[in-house]
C-alpha positions in Angstrom: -103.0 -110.0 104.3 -106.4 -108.3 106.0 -106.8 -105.0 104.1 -108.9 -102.2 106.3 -108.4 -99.4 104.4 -111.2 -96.6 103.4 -112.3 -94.9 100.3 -111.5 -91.9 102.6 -108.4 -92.0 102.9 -105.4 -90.5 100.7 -102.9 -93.3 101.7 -102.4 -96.5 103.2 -99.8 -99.2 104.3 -100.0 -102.4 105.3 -97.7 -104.8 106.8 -97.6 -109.0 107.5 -95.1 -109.5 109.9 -95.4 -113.9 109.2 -94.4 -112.7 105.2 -92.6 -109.9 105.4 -94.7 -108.4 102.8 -95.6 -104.8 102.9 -98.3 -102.6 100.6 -98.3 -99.2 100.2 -101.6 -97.9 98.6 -101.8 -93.9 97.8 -105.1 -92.2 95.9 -105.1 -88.3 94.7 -109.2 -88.5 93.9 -110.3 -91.2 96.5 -111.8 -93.0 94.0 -108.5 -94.5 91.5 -106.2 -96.1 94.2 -102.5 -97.3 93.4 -100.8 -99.9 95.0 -97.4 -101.1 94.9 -96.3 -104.5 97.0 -93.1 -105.9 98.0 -91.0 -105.5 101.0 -90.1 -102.9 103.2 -86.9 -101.6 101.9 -88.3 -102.2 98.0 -91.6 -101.6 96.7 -93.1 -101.8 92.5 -96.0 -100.6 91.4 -98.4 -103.3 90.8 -101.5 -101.7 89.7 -104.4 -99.2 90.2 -107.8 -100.4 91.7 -110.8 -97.8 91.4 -113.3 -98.5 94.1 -116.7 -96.3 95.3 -116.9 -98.2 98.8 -114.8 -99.3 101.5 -116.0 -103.3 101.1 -114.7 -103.0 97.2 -111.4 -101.4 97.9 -110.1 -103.8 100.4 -111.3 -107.0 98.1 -109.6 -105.1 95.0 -106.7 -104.8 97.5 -106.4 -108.2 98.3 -106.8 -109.5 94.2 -104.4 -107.3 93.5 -101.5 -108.5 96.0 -102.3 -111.8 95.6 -100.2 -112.2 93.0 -97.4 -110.3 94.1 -96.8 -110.5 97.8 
């Protein structure tokens, strides 16, 4: 899944149409981001990621599905 989110931003979601898989990433702070991972009609909570750039973010983003998507 390509990740293009920014440290910016309060919330995120991100879909692969080939796997079905859908993230939803949400940060209060811009700085500690949550993500949950699963499907479109069900999502868990996964983890939280803290990143300072927009580089970091997306490659916590993509360690952190990995696993779960």
């Amino acid at each position: 899944m390509n990740f293009d989110m920014r440290t910016n931003q309060n919330c995120a979601s991100f879909f692969d149409s080939a796997t079905k898989a859908f993230v939803v990433v949400d940060s209060f702070d811009n700085y500690e981001f949550d993500v949950r991972a699963g499907t479109l009609s069900r999502t868990e909570f996964v983890g939280t990621v803290t990143a300072s750039s927009d580089a970091e973010l997306n490659e916590k983003l993509a360690e952190i599905t990995t696993s779960h998507i």
